[in-house]
Structure formats: structure tokens, C-alpha cells
N, C-alpha and C positions, 0 to 999 in steps of 0.2 A: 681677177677674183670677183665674178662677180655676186652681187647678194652681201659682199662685204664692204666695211668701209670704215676710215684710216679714225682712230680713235685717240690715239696723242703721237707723240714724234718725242726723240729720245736723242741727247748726247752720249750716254751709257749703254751698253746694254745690257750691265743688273738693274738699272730702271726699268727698262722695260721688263722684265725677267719679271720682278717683283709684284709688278700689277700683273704680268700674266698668272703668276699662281694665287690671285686674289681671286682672279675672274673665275678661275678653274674649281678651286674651293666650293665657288658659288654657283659652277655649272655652269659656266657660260663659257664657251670657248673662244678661243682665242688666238691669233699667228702673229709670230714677230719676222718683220722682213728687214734685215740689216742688210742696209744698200751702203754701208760706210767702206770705203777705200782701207786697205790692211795698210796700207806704206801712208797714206798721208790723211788719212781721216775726215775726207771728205766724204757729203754726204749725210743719212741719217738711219735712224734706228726707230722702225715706225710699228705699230703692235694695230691689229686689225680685229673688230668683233663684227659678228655677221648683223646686221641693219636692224632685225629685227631684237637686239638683243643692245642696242645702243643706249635707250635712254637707261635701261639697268644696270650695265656699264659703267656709266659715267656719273651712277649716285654712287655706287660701290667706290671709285676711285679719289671720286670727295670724301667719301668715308673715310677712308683712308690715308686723306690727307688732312684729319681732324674734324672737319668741315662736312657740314649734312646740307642741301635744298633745303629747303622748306615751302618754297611761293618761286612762282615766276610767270610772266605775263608781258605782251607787249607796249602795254604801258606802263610810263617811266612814272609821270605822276603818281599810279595807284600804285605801286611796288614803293616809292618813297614815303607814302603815306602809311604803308604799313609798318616799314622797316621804322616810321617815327613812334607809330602806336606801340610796337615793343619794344623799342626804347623808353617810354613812360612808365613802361610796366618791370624796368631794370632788366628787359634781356638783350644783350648787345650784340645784333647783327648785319652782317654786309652786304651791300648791294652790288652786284658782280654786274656789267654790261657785255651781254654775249653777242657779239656780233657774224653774221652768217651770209657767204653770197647767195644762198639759196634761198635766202627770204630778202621781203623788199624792207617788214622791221625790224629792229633791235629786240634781244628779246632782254628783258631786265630780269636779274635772277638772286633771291635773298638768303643769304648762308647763315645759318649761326653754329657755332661749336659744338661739336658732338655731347658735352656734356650739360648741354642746353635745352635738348631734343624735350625732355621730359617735362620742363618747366614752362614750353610752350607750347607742348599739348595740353597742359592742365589750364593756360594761359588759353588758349582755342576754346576748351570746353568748358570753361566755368566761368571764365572772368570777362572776353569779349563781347556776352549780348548784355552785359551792362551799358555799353552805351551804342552799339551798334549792332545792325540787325540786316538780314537781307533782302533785299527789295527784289530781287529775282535770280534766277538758276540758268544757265544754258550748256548746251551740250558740244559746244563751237566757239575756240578762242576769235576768230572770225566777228561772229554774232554779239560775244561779248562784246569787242571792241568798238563795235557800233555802237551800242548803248550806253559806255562808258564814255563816249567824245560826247554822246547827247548831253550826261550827268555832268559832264566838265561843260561844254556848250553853258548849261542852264547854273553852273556856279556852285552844283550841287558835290561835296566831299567825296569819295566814292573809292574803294577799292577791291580786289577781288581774291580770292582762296580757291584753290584747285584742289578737287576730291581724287584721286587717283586710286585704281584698284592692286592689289598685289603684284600684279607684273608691270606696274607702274601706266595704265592707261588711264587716259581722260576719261572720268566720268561724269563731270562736272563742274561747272566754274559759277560760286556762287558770288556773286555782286553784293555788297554791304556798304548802308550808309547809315548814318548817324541818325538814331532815332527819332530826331529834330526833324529832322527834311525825308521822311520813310513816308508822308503823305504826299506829298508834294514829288517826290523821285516816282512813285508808284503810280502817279497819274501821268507824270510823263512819258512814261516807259509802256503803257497802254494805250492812251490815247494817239501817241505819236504824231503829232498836229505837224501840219505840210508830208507827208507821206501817204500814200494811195495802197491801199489794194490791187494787185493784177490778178491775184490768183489766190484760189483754195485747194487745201490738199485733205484727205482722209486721212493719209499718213505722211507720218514725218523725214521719210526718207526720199518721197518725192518732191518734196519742197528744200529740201537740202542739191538735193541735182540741180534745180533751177537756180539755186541761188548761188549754185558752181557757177553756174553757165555766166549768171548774170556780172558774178564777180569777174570772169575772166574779159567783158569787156565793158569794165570798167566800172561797173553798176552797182552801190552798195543794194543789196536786197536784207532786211530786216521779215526772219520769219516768226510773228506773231500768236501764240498756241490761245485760242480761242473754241472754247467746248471741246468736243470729238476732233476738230478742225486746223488747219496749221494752213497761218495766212500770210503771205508774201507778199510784202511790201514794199515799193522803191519812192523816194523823193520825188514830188508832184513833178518835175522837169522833168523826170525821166521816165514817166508813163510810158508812153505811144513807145519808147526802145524798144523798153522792156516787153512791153505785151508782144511785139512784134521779132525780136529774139526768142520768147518759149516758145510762141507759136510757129517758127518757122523752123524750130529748130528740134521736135516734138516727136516721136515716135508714135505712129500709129497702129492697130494691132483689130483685131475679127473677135470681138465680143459675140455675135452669133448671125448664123446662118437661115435664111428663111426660103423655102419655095415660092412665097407669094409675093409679088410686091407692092399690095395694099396691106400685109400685115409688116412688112418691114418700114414700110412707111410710116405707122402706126408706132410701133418701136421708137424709131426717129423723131417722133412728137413729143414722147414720153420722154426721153431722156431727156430733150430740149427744155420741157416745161420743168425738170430736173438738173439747170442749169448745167448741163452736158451734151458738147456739140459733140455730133458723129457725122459719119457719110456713108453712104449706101454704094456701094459698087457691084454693077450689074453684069455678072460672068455670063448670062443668060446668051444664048443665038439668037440673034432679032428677030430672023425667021422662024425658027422651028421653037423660039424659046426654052431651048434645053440649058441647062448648066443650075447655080444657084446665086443668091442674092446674098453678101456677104454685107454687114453692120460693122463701120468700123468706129473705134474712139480713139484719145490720145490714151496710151499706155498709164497715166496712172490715175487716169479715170478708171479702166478696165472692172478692178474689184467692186466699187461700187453701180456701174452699168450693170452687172451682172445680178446686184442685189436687186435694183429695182425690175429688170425684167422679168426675177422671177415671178414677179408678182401678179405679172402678165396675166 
């Protein structure tokens, strides 16, 4: 099956039955595969929803089992710091430890009662920036986690809330500290002292690729949104890696075509004094010099190579 993937396991199967006409109700399909033996009851009763339809899934089934999410994040500290703030505020909720081989952390996950939902959203929206505020937003539980080990590193409180959209996507994870330390968190979370710049992006989705790449060996990359700009950042040690992984590992792509090649050379200046390396590849015949002179850059330069050339 594939696209699908196994969602609880069952001794019953009106258990499973029962969450399959929950899922169904709410449109999300569903299959039960009873692998249990008729004569000796080996085996199991497992109910399947297709991948994209998981994390909906599995608040519906908490629903259901009284119990709603509300927060969850890979750290253990900031999920217990929250689960304590609303307990101060009388709402009593649990901290669930999910554990998964398909990640390398734990994800820590906080329940309160269904008939609870309401008292802390009004608890979120009125009574929390009394004493907490948040010192920055990101789009990558990743990214958070980096800056949250800095906030624990430096001694600083810190916990975080996740914005999700109606079909339950990440839309953001904002980070919150205590209005105490929201100077002092804010300057460290900016200035990030021992960490280097490798790179600048126009856009935020090519500084996300790199800092795929960089994570996959090994490399925390912290990407930094400064003006128009999105800057990528690794730990002083691991400079000379890093620069040396995007750049080798980098797509390059024909920003534009020139007949001459004193005007492409000219280009190549331009983009250079534009902190943007290219290269020039020469299709030309040596002899008879037919063909063209192609310009090339790293792929998520392109867009802006393009801007300043026009200006040519």
C-alpha cells in the first residue's frame, strides 16, 4: 500500500471499526487489514490512512479519546515549561513522549481534556503576554531547535507554540520568553557570536536547500532573515565545510547568452562587483569561432543575475 501508513494496531476489530467511521465522517479514508488468525488469534488488527492525511488523523483519534494536542516540539525542556505555565493558570495538562525510529529526537507532545480546549485559547489570547512575549518566529522545527539550545545554552527560559493551518500544517513556531530576558534573548538570537556567515540568499527557499544539505552532514546551519536577505550561518569550526559542501555541491544554470566575448566578460565583472560568481563557457569553434558564449551562475543566484543584467 503504498502512500499509506499503519496508524494504530488493534486487539478488536470494533476498535478499529469505530475510529474507521470517525475518520470517514471527517473524510479521510481509511482501511482495516485484519491479519488476526480465525482459530487462535494471532496476529493483529491494524487500520491504515494514506500519509498525507496522518497528522489529521491522529488529532481526530485523540479527540476521540477525550484528549486534544495542543503544543508539541522536540524539546523536552520547553514542552515542560509550558505544560507548568498552564498549570499556574489551573488548566491540567499532559505531557505525552512520542517516540519514532524515523527521527533521531523524541518529539514531546501536551494533551489537555477536550473540555479544556476553550479555556486555553482564551488562556493563549489574553492572559499569556502578561508575562511572556516572543522573541522570534520560524518556519522550521529544525531552525527552532537551534535557537532554543542557544536560549537554554545562555540560561535563558524559553518555550515555543506552533501555528498550524486548517489542515493542520506548520505555519510557524513561535519562540517565547519572559519579558525579563526578551532583551537579552533578542540580542542573542541576532547577533549569534561564534557563528559565521557562508552565504546570502534572495529567497528563503534556497537557503533552506543548503541548510538541508548542510544538516545532512552534520552541520547545524542557522538561517538568519536580515532585510530582503536570508543568511546562513554555521559555527566558526565549521566554516571552510560548509562553504566547501554548497559550493561543490551547487547547481549551475545559463543566465545569458552573448556573441562577443568582451561583452560577456564584461557581464562577469558586473555580477562579480555584485557579489555573484559565474563562468563563462566558450561553445565557440576556435577556428572559424562559430557557436555562442554562454554565462553561467549557481541556480539560486539566477533571479537576481538576471535583475542586474538588465540594467546592462
Amino acid at each position: 500500500m503504498k502512500d499509506w501508513i499503519k496508524l494504530e494496531s488493534f486487539d478488536r476489530l470494533h476498535q478499529a471499526e469505530l475510529r474507521k467511521n470517525i475518520l470517514e465522517e471527517n473524510n479521510i479514508p481509511s482501511v482495516i487489514i485484519n491479519e488476526k488468525d480465525s482459530l487462535f488469534l494471532f496476529g493483529e488488527i491494524e487500520l491504515f490512512v494514506r500519509k498525507a492525511d496522518e497528522a489529521k488523523a491522529k488529532e481526530l483519534i485523540d479527540e476521540f479519546r477525550g484528549l486534544s494536542k495542543i503544543n508539541s516540539f522536540v524539546g523536552k525542556k520547553q514542552m515542560e515549561l509550558f505544560r507548568d505555565i498552564l498549570y499556574k493558570n489551573e488548566i491540567h495538562s499532559i505531557l505525552k513522549k512520542k517516540e519514532d525510529s524515523k527521527f533521531i529526537l523524541d518529539n514531546y507532545e501536551v494533551y489537555v481534556n477536550n473540555n479544556e480546549i476553550e479555556r486555553v485559547a482564551d488562556f493563549l489570547q489574553h492572559k499569556l503576554s502578561d508575562d511572556w512575549q516572543i522573541v522570534k518566529s520560524f518556519h522550521r522545527v529544525r531552525q527552532t531547535k537551534y535557537n532554543t539550545d542557544l536560549l537554554d545554552e545562555a540560561g535563558i527560559d524559553n518555550f515555543i507554540i506552533k501555528r498550524k493551518d486548517t489542515a493542520y500544517h506548520l505555519q510557524k513556531v513561535d519562540v517565547y520568553v519572559n519579558k525579563n530576558d526578551f532583551e537579552k534573548a533578542e540580542k542573542l538570537l541576532n547577533e549569534l557570536n561564534g557563528w559565521i556567515k557562508v552565504r546570502d540568499y534572495s529567497e528563503r527557499h534556497w537557503a533552506d536547500l543548503d541548510e538541508d544539505l548542510l544538516n545532512e552532514n552534520n552541520i547545524k546551519g542557522i538561517i538568519l532573515k536580515d532585510g530582503n536577505k536570508y543568511n546562513l550561518l554555521v559555527e566558526a569550526n565549521n566554516e571552510e565545510k560548509a562553504i566547501d559542501l554548497i559550493n561543490t555541491k551547487k547547481d549551475w544554470v545559463v543566465v545569458k547568452e552573448f556573441s562577443s566575448l568582451e561583452n560577456a566578460n564584461f557581464a562577469e565583472q558586473v555580477l562579480l562587483k555584485n557579489g555573484i560568481n559565474s563562468v563563462i563557457v566558450n561553445e565557440k569553434d576556435s577556428l572559424f569561432l562559430i557557436g555562442k558564449l554562454e554565462l553561467y551562475v549557481e541556480v539560486d543566484k539566477k533571479e537576481q543575475a538576471e535583475e542586474i543584467l538588465k540594467q546592462l
